[in-house]
C-alpha positions in Angstrom: -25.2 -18.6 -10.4 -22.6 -20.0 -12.6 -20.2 -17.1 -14.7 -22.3 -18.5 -17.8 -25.5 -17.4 -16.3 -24.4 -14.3 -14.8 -23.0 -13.1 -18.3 -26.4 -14.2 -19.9 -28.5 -12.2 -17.5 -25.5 -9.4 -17.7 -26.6 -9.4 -21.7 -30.6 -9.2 -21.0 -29.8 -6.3 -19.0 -28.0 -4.5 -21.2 -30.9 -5.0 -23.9 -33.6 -4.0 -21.3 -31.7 -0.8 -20.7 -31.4 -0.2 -24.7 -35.0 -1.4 -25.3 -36.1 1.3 -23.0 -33.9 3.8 -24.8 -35.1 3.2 -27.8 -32.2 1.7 -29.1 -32.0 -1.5 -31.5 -31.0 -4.5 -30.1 -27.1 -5.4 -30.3 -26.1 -1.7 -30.3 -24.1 -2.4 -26.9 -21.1 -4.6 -27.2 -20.0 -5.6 -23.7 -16.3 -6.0 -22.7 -16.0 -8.7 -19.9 -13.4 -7.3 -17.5 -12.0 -10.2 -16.5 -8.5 -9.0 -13.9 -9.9 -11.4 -11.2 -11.0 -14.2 -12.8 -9.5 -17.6 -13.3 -8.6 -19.1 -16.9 -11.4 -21.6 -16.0 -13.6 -18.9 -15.4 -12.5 -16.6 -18.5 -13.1 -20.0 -20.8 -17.0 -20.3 -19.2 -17.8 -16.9 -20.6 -16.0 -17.1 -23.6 -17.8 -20.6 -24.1 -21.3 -18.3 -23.3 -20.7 -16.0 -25.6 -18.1 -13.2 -24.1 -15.9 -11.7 -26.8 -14.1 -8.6 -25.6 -12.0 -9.5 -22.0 -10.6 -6.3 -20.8 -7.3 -6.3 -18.3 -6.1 -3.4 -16.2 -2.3 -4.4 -15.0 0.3 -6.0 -17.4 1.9 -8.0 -15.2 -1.1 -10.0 -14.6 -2.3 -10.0 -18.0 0.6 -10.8 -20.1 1.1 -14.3 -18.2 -2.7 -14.7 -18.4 -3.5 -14.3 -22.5 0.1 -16.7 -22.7 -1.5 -19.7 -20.8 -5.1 -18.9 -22.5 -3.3 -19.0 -26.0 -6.5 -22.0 -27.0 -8.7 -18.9 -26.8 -6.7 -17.3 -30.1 -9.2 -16.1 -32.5 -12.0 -16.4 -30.3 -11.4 -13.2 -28.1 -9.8 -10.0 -28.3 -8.1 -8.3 -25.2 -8.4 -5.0 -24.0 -6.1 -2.6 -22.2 -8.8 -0.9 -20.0 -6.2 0.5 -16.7 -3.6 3.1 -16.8 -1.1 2.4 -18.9 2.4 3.7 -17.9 4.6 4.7 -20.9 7.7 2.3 -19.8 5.1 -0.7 -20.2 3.5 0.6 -23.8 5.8 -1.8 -25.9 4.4 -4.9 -23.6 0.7 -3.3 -23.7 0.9 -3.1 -27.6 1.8 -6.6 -28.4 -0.5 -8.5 -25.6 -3.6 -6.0 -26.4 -6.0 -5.2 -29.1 -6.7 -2.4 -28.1 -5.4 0.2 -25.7 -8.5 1.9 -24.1 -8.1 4.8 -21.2 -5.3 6.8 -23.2 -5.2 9.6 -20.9 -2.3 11.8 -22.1 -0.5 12.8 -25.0 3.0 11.6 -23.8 1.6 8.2 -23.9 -0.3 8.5 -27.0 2.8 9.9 -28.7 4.8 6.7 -27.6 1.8 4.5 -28.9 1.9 6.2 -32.3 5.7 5.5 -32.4 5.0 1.6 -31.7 2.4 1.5 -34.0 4.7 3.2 -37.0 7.4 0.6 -35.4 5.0 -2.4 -36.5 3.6 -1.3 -39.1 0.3 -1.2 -37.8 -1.9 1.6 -36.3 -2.0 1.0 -32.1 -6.2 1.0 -32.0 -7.0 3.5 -28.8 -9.9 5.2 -26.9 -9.1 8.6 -25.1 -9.6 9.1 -21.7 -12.0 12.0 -20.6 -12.4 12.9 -17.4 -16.2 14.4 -17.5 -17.0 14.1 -13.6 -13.9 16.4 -12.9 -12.8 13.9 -10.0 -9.0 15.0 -9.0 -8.7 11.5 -8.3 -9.6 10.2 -12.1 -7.4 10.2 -15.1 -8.0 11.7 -18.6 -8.0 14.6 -20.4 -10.4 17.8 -18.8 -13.5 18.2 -20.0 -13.0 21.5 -21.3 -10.0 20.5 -23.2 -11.5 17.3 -25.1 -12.4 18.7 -28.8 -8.8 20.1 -29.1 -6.9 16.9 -27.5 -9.0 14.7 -29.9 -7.8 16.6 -32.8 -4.0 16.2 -31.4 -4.7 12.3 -31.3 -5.9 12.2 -34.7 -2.9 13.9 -36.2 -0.5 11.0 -34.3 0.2 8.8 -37.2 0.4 5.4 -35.4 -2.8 5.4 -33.7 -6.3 4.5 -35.0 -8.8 7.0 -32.0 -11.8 4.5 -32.2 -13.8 7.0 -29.7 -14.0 8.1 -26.4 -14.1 6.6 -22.3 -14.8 7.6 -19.2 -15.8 6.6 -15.6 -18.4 7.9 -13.4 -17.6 9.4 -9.7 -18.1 7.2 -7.2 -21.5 8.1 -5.9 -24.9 6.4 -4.9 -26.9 9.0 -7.0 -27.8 8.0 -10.2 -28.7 11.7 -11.5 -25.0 12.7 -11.2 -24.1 9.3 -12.7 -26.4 10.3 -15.5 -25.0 13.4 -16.1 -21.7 12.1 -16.2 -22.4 9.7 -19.5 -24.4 12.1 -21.0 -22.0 14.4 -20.8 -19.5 11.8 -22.6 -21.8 11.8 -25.3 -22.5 15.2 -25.8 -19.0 15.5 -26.2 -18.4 13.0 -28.8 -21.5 14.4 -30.3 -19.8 18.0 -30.1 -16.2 16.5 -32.3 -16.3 16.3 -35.6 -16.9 13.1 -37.3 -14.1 10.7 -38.6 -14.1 7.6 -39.8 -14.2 4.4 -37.1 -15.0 7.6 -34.3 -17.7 6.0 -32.9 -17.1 4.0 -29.5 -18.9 5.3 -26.2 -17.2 3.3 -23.6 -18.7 4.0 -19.9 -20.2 2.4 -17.3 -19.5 -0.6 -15.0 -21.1 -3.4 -12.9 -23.0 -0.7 -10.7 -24.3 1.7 -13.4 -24.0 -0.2 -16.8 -28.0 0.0 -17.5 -27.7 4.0 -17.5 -25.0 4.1 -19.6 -26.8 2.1 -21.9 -29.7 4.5 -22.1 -27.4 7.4 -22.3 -26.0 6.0 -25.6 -22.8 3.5 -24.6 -21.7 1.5 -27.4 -19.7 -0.7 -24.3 -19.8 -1.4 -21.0 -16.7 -3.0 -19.0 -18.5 -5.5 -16.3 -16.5 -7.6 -14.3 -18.4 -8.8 -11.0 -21.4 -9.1 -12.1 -20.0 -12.0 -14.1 -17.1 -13.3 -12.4 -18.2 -12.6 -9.0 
């Protein structure tokens, strides 16, 4: 199938999974992760519809969103890989928004880039729910207290929380892993523009949906 078809069938998935949640339509916004694709690929999804392209390394991004400059006010890109502090600066001017903020070293030089500008750097934090040694973000157990260290930064906007599941064929653990995103989120106190859910990928996007994402990152099952 064409990248226009596959996003298209990527979309009635997504609804299917919130339909059965009991969730109104459009409450999922999806973030194409686009790291492999081609610019003619990228321009086929944003030409169906794809608004949100996420990137995970800046030295293949940053000469990417240059040469797709025609695509200016049509998409926003996301940050959605770890981010080493030394590349922040390059990070903050390419991305809209810096998502997998994992640490509060990097979060502090983010909030110092953002007062720099002039502008708050827009962020999601990290949280490593599934405990994996092998996957950033901040412990479970410590994700109430590093929110409320984020939110004093002055230079970043915390737009709400990610996280990943473990890399496992069983779809309970999966489950448990983006409910237990959301029962944290659910857990913090309220604020203001605290509302993103980001989790789940190509293999277990529909179960993040009916655990209560407000986005998905899908990258094959559109670009192949």
């Amino acid at each position: 199938m064409s990248v226009r078809e596959n996003l298209l069938r990527v979309r009635e998935r997504m609804e299917d999974a919130a339909r059965r949640a009991g969730r109104p339509e459009g409450s999922v916004t999806l973030n194409a992760v686009s790291k492999a694709a081609t610019l003619d690929a990228i321009r086929e999804a944003v030409d169906a519809g794809a608004r949100i392209l996420g990137e995970n390394r800046i030295q293949v991004a940053g000469p990417k969103i240059v040469e797709a400059s025609d695509l200016v006010g049509r998409v926003a890109w996301h940050m959605i890989g770890h981010l080493q502090r030394n590349k922040a600066r390059r990070a903050v001017e390419l991305f809209e928004r810096i998502e997998g903020v994992d640490r509060l070293s990097l979060a502090r030089r983010l909030s110092d880039l953002g007062e720099e500008r002039g502008a708050p750097v827009r962020i999601l934090a990290e949280i490593n729910v599934s405990g994996e040694e092998s996957k950033g973000g901040f412990p479970r157990a410590e994700a109430t207290e590093r929110v409320a260290e984020l939110r004093e930064l002055p230079g970043v906007r915390l737009e709400g929380l990610m996280t990943m599941a473990p890399y496992t064929e069983d779809d309970a653990a999966i489950r448990d892993c983006f409910r237990g995103l959301r029962e944290i989120r659910d857990a913090i106190p309220a604020a203001e523009g605290f509302t993103e859910l980001s989790m789940g990928m190509t293999n277990d996007f529909e179960i993040a949906v009916e655990e209560g994402a407000t986005m998905v990152r899908v990258g094959s099952a559109i670009f192949g």
